[in-house]
N, C-alpha and C positions, 0 to 999 in steps of 0.2 A: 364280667367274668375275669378271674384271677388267670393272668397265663403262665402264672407258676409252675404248671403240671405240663403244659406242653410246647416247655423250652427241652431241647435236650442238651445234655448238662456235655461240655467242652473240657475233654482228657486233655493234657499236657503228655504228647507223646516224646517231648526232646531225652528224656530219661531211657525210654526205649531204643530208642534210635543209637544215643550215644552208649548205652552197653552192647546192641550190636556192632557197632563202630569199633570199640575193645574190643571185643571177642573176634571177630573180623583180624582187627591187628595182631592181636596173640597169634593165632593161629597161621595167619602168612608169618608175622616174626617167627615164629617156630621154625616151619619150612624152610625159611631162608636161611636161618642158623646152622640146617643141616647140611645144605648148599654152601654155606661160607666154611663148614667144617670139610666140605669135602674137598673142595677148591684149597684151601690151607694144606692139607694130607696132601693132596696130589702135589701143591709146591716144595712140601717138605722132602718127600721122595725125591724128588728132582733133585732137588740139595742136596740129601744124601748121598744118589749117586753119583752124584759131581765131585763130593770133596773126600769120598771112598773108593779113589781110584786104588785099584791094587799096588798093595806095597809094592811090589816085586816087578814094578814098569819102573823103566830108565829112558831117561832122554836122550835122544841123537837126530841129525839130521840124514833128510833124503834128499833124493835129485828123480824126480819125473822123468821117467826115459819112455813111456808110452802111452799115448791116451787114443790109442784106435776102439779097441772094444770096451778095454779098462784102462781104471790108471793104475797104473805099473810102475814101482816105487825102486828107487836100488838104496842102500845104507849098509855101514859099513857097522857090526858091535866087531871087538877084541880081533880086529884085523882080517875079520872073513869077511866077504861081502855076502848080502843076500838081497835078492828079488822078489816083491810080493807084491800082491793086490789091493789097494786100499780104497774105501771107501770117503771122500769128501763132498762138503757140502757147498762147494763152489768148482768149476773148470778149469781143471788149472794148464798149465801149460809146458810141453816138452823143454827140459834143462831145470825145470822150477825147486827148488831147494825151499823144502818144508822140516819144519819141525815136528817130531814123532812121537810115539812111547814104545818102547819097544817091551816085552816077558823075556824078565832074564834069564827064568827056566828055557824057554823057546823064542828064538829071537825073531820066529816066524810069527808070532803075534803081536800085533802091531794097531796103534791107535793114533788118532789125529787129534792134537791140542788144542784145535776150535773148538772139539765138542765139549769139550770142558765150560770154555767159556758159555757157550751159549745156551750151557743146562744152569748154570749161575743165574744169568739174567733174565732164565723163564722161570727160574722156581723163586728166585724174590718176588717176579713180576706178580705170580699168583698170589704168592702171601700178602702182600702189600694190596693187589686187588679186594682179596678178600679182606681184609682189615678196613679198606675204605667201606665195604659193602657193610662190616661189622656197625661202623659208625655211624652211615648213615641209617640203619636199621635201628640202631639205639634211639637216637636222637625224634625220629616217627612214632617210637614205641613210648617216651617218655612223653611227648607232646600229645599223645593220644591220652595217654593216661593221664597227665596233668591238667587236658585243657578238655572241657565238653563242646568244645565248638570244632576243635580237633577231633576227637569221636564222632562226633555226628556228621563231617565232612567225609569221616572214614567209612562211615555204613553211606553215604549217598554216592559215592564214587565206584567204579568199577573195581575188581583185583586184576584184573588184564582185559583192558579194552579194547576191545574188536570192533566201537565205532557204533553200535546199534544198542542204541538204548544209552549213551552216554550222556552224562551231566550237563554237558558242555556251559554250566557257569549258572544254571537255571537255580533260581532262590527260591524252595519252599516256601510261600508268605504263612503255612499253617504252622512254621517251627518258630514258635517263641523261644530267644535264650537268656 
């Protein structure tokens, strides 16, 4: 008897597998794109408002005269002195002589020159985040799509492992490539 008729005939599913793999990466690469666009925006804003400080602030120095409830600031603009409340992002201590900004309109408005700096170095921080994340998302995107062993690694792995049900290194012997 011929067993010709009851072999059943052996699909080559790696073609399967690896356009899910693509379509898989497209679709997280999308996602992340809009995550690395919003991460960039939020650093860009930072920047902006760091290096849009209002025209109209002028530099001068303070002297901490009270840090009981608040810190209580004294500075002198055009010979008057004045007394106000400020806001810092460290404890500083009674005599302490800080650098200010002061509204020339109203010399009662008043700002501290850390925060300057430290809106600088979070809003590069993000852009620069985001640009890593940029890169490494190309470089997944471009080796998925270039390489089928890259896709098909991409459909048999989780998108966010929780541990249950994970790869953990296990080799299909049915995927020939």
């Amino acid at each position: 008897m011929n067993n010709q008729y009851y072999q059943q005939p052996m699909y080559d599913t790696t073609e399967a597998t690896a356009s899910y793999g693509r379509f898989k990466t497209y679709i997280t690469s999308f996602v992340m794109c809009i995550v690395i666009l919003i991460v960039c925006c939020i650093g860009g804003f930072v920047l902006n408002a760091t290096f849009s400080s209002p025209t109209n602030m002028k530099k001068t120095t303070g002297v901490i005269i009270d840090i009981t409830n608040a810190y209580k600031i004294r500075y002198t603009v055009n010979n008057i002195n004045y007394e106000n409340i400020i806001q810092l992002n460290y404890i500083p201590y009674i005599g302490q002589t800080i650098n200010i900004y002061y509204n020339i309109d109203n010399p009662n408005i008043i700002q501290e020159v850390k925060m300057q700096k430290n809106g600088l170095s979070t809003g590069f921080g993000l852009i620069c985040f985001g640009l890593c994340l940029f890169i490494i998302i190309s470089m997944n995107l471009y080796s998925v799509h270039k390489y089928k062993t890259a896709a098909i690694n991409s459909a048999l792995t989780p998108t966010v492992s929780s541990g249950y049900g994970y790869n953990r290194g296990f080799i299909n012997p049915a995927i020939v490539l």
